[in-house]
C-alpha positions in Angstrom: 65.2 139.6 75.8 62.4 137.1 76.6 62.3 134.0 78.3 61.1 131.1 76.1 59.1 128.7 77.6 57.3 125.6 75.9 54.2 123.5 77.7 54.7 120.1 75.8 52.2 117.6 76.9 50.6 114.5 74.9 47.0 115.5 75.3 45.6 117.9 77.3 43.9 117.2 80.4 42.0 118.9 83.0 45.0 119.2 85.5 46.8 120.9 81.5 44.0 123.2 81.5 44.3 124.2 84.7 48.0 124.7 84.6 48.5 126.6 81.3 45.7 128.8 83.0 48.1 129.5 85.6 51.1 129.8 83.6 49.4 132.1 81.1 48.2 134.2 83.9 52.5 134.6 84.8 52.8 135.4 81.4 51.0 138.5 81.2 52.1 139.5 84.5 55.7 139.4 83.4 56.2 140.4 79.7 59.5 138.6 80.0 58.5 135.5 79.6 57.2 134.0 76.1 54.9 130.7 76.4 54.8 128.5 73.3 52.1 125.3 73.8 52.4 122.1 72.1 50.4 119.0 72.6 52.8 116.5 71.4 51.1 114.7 68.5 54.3 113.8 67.3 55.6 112.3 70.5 58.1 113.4 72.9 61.0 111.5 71.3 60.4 114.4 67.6 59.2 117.4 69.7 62.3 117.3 72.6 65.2 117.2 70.4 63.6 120.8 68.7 63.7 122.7 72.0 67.0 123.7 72.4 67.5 124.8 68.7 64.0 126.5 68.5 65.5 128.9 71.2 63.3 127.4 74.0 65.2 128.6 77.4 62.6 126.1 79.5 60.1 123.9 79.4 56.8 122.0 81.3 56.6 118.3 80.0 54.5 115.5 80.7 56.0 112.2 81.1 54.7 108.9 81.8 57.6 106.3 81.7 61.3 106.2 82.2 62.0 106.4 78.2 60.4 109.4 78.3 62.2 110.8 81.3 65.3 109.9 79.7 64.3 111.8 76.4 63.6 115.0 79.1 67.2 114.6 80.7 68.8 114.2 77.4 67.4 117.7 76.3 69.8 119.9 78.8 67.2 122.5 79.8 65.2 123.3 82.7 61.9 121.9 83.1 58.8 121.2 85.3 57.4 117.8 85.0 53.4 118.3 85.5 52.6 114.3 85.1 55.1 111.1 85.7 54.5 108.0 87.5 56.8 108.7 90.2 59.1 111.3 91.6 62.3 111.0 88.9 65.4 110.5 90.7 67.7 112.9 88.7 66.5 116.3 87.9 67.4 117.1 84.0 69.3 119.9 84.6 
């Protein structure tokens, strides 16, 4: 069974770029793994909450504020965070 993974991030910078690059490159390496992208045009606080049911196993977010973290921590699942302000004291998962 696949691994689902989701790259949510508000816009997509070059530092994005450069990671989904990476993380694509995984992906065809390992056939295990699925990659779905969003860029989060509806915002973190719609896009989040329809992880988990979507099937989503893990996920890469951008987050730029403590509300936002908090919206990330309130999701349940693993995740990398590729852009915040500073190091988040509690890991979401």
């Amino acid at each position: 069974m696949p691994i689902r993974i989701a790259y949510v991030t508000p816009s997509l910078q070059i530092i994005d770029r450069m990671l989904i690059q990476g993380v694509s490159r995984y992906v065809r390496m390992n056939s295990q793994w699925h990659l779905r992208i969003t860029n989060g045009e509806e915002g973190l606080d719609v896009v989040l909450p329809k992880l988990k049911p979507s099937g989503v196993d893990a996920f890469f977010v951008a987050v730029t504020d403590r509300q936002q973290e908090q919206a990330v921590e309130a999701v349940g699942l693993p995740c990398i965070i590729t852009r915040c302000r500073q190091i988040p004291a509690r890991l979401p998962y």
